[in-house]
PLY file of the C-alpha trace (Angstrom):
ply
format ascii 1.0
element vertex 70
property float x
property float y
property float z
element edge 69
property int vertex1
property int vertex2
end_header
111.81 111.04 39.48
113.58 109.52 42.41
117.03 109.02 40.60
116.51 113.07 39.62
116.04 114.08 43.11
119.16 111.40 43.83
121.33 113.44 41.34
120.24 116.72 42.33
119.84 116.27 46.00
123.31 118.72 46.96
121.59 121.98 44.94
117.98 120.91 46.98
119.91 121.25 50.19
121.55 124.25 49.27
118.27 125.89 47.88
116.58 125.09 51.34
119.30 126.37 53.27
119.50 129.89 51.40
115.24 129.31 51.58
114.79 129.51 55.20
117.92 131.81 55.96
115.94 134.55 53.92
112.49 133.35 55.83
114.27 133.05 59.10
115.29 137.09 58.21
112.32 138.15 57.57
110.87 136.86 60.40
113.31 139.10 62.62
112.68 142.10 60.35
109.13 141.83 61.41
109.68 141.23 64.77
111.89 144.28 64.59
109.43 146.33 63.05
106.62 145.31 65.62
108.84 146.12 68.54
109.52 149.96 67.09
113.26 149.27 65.51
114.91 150.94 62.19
116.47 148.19 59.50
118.51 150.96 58.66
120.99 151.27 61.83
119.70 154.38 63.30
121.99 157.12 62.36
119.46 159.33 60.76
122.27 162.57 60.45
123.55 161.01 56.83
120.23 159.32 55.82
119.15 160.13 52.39
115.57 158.71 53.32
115.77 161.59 56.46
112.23 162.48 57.47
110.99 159.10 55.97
111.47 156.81 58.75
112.16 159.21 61.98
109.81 161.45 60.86
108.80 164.28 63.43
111.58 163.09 65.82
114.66 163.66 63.36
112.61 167.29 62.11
113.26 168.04 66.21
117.04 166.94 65.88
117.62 169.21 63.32
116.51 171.95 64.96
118.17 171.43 67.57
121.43 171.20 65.47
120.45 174.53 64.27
119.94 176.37 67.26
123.62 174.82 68.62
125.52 175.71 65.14
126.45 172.32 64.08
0 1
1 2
2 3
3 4
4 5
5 6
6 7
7 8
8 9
9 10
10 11
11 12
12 13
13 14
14 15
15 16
16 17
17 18
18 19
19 20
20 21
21 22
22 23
23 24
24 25
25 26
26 27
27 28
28 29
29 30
30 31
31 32
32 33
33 34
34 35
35 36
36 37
37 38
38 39
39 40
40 41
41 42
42 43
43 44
44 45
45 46
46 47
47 48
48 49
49 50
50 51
51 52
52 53
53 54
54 55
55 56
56 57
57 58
58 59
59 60
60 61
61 62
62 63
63 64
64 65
65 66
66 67
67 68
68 69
């Protein structure tokens, strides 16, 4: 077992590295998401998802896009 671990112990260290980067994400994602942030980057004007995460707030944008010609 031991002389396993020995002969394997670079791709352990590597595997917990990319482990707790993708925990250590998550963690801000969530954090994100608690404090009322998009993931996405906030430019809702090219979103394909538009209406799924602004909701009633981009529906107002638009209209007001409408009502100035753009």
């Amino acid at each position: 077992m031991f002389e396993w671990i020995a002969s394997n112990i670079s791709a352990i260290i590597i595997c917990a590295v990319v482990f707790a980067v993708i925990i250590l994400d998550i963690i801000y994602l969530v954090k994100s998401r608690k404090k009322g942030k998009n993931s996405c980057g906030g430019n809702c004007a090219g979103c394909t998802m538009c209406g799924g995460c602004c909701g009633e707030s981009q529906n107002k944008n638009e209209e007001l896009q409408n009502i100035n010609g753009k």
